[in-house]
N, CA, C and O atoms as a MOPAC input file, in Angstrom:
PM7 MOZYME 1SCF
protein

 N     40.87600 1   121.80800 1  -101.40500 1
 C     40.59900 1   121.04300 1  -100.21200 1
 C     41.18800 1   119.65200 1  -100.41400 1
 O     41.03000 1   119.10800 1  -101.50700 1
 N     41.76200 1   119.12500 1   -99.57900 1
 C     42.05400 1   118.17200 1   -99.49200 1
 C     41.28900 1   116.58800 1   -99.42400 1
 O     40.24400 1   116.50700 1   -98.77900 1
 N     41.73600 1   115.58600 1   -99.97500 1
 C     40.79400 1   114.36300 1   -99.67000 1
 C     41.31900 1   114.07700 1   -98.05500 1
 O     40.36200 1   113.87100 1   -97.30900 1
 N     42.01600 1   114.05100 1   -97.70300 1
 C     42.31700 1   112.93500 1   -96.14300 1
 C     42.78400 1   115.01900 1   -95.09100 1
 O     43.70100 1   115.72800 1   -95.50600 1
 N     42.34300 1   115.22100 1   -94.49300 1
 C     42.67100 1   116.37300 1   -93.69400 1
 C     42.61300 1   116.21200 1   -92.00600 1
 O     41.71200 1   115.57800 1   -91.45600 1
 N     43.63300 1   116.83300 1   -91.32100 1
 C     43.92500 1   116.58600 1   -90.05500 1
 C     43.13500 1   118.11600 1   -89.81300 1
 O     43.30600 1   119.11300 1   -90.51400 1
 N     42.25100 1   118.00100 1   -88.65100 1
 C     41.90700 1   119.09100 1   -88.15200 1
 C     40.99600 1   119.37300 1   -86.92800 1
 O     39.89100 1   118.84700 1   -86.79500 1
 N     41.55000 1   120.25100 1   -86.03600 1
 C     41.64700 1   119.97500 1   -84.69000 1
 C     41.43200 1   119.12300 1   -83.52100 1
 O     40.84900 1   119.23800 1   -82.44200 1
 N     42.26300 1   118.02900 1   -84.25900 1
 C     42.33000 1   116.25800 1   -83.47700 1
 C     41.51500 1   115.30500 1   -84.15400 1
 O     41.19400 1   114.21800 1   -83.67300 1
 N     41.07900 1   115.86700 1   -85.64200 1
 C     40.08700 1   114.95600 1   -85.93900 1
 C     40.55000 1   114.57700 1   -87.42200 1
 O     41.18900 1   115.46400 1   -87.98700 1
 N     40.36900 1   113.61100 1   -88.01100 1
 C     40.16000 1   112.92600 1   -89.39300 1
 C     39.29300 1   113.69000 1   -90.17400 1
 O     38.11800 1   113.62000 1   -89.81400 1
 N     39.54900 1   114.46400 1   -91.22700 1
 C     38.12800 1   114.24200 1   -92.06700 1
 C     38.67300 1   114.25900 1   -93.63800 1
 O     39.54000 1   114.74400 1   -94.36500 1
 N     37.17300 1   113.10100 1   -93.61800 1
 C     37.29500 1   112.87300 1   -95.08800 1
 C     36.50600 1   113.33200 1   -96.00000 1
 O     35.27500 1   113.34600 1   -95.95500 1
 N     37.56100 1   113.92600 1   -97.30400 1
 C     36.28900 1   114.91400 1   -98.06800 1
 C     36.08000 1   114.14600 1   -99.31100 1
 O     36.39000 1   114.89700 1  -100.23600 1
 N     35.60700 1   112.72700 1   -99.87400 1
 C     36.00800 1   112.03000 1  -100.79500 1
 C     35.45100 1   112.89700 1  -102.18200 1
 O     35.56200 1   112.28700 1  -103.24600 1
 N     34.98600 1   113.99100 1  -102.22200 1
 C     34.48000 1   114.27000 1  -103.56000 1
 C     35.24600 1   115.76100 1  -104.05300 1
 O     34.96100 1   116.41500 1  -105.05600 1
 N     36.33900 1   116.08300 1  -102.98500 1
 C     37.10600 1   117.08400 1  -102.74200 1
 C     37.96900 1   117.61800 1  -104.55100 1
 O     38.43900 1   118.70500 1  -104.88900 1
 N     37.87000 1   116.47500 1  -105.22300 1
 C     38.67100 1   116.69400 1  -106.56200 1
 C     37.69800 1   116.58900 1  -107.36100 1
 O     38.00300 1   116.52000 1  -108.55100 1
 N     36.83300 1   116.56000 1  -107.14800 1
 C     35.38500 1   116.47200 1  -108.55900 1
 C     35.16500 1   117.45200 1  -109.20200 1
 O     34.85000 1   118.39800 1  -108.48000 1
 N     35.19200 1   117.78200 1  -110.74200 1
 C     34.76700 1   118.96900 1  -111.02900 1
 C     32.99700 1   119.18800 1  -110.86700 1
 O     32.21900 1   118.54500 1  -110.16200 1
 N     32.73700 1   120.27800 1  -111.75000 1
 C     31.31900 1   120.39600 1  -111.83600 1
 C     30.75100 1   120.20600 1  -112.74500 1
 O     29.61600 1   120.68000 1  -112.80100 1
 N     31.44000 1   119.17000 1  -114.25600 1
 C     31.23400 1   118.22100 1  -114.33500 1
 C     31.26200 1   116.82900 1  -113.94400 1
 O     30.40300 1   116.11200 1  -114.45500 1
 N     31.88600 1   116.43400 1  -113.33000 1
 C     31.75600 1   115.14400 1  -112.28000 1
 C     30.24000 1   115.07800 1  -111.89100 1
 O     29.36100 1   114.27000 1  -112.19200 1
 N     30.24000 1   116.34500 1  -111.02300 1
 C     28.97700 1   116.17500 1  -110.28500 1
 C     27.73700 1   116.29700 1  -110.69500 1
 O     26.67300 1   115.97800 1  -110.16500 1
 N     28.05300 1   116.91700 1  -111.94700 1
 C     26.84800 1   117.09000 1  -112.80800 1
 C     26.43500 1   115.44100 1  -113.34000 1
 O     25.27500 1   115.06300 1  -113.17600 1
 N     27.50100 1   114.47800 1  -114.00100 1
 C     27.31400 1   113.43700 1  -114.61700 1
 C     26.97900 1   112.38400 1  -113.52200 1
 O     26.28600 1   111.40400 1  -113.79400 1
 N     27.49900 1   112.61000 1  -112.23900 1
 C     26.88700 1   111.71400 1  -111.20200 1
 C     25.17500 1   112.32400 1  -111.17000 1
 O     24.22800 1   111.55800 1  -110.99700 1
 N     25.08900 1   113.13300 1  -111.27700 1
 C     23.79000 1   113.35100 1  -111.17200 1
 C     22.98600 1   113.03400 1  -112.08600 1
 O     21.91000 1   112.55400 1  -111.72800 1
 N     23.22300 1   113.18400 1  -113.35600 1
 C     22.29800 1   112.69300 1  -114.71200 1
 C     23.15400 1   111.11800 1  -115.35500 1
 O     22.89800 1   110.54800 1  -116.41500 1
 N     24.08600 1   110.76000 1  -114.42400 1
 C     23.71600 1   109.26700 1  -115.43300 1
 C     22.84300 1   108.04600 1  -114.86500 1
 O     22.36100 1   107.05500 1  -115.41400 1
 N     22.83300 1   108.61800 1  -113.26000 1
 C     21.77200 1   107.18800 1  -112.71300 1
 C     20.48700 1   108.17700 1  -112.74300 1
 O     19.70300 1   107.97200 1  -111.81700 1
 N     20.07200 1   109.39000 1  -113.79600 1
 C     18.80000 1   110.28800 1  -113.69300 1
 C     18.34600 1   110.50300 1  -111.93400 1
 O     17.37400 1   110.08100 1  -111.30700 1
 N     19.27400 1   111.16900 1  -111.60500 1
 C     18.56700 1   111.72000 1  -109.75400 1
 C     18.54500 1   112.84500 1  -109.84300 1
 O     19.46900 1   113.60500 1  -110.13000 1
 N     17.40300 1   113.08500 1  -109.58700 1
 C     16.88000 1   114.78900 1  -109.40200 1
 C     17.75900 1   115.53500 1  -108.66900 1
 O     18.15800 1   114.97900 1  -107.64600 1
 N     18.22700 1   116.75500 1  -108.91600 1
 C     18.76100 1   117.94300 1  -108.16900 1
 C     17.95500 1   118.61400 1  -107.25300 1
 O     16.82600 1   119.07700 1  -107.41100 1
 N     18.68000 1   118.60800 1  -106.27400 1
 C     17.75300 1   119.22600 1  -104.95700 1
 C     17.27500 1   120.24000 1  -105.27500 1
 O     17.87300 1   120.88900 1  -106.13200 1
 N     15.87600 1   120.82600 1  -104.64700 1
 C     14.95700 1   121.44900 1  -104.93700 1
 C     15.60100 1   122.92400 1  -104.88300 1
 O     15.50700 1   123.78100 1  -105.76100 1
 N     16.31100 1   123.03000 1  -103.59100 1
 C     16.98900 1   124.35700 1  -103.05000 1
 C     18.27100 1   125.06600 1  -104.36800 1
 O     18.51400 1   126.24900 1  -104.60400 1
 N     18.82200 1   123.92100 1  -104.95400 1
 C     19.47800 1   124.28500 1  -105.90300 1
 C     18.95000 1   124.77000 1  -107.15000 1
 O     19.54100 1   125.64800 1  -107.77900 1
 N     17.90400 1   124.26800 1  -107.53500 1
 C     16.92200 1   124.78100 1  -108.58700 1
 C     16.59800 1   126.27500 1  -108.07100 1
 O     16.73800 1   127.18900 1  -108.88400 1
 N     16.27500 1   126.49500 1  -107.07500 1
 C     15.77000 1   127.41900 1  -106.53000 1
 C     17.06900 1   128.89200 1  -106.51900 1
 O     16.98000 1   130.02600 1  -106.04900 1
 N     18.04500 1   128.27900 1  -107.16500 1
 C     18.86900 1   129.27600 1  -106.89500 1
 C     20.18100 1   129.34800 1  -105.73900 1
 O     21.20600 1   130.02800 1  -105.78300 1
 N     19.62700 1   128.19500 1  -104.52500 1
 C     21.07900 1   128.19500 1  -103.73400 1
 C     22.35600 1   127.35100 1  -104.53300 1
 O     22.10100 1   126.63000 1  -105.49800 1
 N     23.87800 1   127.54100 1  -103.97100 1
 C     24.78400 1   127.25400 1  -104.30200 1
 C     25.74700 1   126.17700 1  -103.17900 1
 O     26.66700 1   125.37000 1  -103.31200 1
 N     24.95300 1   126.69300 1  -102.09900 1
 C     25.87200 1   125.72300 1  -101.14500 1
 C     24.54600 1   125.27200 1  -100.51800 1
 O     23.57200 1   126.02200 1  -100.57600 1
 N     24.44700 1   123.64200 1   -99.70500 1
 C     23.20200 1   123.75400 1   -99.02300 1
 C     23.88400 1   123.25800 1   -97.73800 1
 O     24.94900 1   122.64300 1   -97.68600 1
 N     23.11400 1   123.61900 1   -96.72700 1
 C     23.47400 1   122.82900 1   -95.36500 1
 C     21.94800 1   123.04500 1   -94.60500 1
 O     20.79500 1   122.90700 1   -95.01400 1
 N     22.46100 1   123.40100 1   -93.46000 1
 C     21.26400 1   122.67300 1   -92.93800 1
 C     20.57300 1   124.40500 1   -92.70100 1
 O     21.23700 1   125.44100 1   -92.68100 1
 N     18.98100 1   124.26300 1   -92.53500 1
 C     18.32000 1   125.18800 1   -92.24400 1
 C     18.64500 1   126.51800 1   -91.79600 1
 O     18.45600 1   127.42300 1   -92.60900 1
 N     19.22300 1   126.89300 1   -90.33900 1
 C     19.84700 1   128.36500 1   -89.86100 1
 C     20.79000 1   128.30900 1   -90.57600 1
 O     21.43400 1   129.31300 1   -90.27200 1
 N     21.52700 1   127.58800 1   -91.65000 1
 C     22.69100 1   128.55600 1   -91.80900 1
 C     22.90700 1   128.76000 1   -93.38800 1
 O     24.00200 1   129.00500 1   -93.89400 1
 N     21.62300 1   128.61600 1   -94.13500 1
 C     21.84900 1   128.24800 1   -95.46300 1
 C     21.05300 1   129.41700 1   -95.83200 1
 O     19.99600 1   129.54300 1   -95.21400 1
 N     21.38000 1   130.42100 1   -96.83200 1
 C     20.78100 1   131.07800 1   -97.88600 1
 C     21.14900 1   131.30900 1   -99.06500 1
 O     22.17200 1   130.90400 1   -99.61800 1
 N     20.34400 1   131.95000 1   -99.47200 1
 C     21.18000 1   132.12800 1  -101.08800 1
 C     22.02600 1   133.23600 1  -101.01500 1
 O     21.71900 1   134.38900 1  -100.71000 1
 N     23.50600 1   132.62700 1  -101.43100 1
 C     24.62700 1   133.44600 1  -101.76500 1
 C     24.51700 1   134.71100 1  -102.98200 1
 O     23.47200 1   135.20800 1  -103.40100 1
 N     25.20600 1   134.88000 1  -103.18500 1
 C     25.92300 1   136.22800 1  -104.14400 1
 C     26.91100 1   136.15200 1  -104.21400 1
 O     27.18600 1   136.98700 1  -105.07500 1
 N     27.93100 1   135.63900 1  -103.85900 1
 C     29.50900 1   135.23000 1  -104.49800 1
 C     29.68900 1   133.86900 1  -105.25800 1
 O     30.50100 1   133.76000 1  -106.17700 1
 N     28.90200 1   132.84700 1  -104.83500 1
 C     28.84900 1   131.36300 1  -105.24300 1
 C     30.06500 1   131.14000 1  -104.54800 1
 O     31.11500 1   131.77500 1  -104.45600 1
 N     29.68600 1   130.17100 1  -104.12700 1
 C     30.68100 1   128.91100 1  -103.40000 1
 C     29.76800 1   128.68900 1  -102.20900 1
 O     28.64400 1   128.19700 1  -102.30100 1
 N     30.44800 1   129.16700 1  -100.87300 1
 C     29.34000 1   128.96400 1   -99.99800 1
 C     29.44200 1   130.33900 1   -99.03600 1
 O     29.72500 1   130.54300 1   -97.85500 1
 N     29.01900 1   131.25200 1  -100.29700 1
 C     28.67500 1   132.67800 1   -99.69500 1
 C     27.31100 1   132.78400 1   -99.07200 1
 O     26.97400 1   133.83000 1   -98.51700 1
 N     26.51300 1   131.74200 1   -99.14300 1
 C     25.29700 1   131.91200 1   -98.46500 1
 C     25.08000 1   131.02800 1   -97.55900 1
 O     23.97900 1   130.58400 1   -97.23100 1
 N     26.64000 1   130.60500 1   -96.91500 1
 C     26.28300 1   129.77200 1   -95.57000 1
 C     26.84500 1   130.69400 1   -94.39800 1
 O     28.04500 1   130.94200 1   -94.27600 1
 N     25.81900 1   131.19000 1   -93.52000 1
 C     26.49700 1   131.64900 1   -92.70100 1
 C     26.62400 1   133.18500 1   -92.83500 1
 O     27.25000 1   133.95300 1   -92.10400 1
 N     25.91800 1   133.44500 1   -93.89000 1
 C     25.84900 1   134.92200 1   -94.17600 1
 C     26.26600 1   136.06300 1   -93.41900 1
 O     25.51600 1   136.12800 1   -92.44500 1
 N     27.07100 1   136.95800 1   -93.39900 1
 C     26.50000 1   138.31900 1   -92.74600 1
 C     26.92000 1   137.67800 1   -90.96900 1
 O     26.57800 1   138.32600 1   -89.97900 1
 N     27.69500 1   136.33300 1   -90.86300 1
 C     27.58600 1   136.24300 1   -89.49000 1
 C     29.06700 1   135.92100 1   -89.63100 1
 O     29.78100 1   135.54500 1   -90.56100 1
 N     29.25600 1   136.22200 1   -88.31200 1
 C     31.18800 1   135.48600 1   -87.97500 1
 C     31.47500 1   133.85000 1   -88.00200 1
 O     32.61800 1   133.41200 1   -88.13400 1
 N     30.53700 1   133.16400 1   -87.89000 1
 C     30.53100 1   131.82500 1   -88.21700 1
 C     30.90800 1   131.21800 1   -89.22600 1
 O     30.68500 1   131.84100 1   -90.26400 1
 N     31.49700 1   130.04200 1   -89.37600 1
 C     31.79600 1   130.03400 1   -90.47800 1
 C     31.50100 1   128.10300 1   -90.79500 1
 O     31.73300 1   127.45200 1   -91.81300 1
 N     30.95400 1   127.68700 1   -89.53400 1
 C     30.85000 1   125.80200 1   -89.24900 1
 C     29.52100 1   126.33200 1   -88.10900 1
 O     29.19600 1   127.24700 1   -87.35200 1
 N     28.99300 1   124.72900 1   -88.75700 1
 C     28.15700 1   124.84700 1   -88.15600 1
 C     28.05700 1   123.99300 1   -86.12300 1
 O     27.13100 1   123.83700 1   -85.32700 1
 N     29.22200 1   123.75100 1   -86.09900 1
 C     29.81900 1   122.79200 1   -85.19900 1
 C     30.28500 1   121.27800 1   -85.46500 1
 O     31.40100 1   121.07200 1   -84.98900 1
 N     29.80400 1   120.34300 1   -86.00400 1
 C     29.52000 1   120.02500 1   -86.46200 1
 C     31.31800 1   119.26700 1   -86.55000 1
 O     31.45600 1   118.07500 1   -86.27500 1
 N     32.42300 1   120.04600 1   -86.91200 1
 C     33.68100 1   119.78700 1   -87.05100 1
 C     34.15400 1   120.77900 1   -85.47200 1
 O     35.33400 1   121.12200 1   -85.53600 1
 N     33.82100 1   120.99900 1   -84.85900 1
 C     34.32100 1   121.49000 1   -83.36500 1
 C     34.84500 1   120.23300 1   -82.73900 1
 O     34.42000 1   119.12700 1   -83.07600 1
 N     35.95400 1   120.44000 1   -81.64100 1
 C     36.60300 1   119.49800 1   -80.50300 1
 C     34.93200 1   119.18100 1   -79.81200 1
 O     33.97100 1   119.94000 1   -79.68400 1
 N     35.08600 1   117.95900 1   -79.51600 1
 C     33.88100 1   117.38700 1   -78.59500 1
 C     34.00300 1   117.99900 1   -77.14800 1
 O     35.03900 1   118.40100 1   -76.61700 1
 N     32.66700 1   117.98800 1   -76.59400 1
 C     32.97700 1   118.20700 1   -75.11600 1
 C     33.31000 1   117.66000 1   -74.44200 1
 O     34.16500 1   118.23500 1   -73.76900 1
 N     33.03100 1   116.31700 1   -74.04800 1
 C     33.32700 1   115.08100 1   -73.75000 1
 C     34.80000 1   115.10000 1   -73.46900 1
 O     35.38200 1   114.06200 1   -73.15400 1

């Protein structure tokens, strides 16, 4: 994934897009901040409520499960 991405008329920025999983691990234990509860628990990707479960492939096989969706809108063209 890219840090700076053009996509469908929009900017987005993914600034943590090159981090390994150590990165994110050491951002997490050098200022000591707890790991979200859901991750302890076994999820791998989190988002928001309807579209988050626990995967079986890891990455974010448990967003969106079992459905054709794949965003939660969220990155859709505005109506407006």
């Amino acid at each position: 994934m890219p840090v700076i991405e053009s996509a469908g008329g929009r900017i987005k920025l993914n600034p943590l897009a090159h981090w390994s999983a150590h990165d994110m691990a050491r951002a997490l234990t050098e200022p000591d901040l707890p790991r979200h509860p859901l991750w302890e628990a076994g999820y791998d990707s989190i988002g928001c409520a309807p579209c988050t479960e626990i995967g079986d492939a890891g990455g974010r096989s448990g967003r969106w499960a079992g459905r054709e969706k794949t965003e939660c809108g969220i990155h859709l063209p505005s109506a407006l």
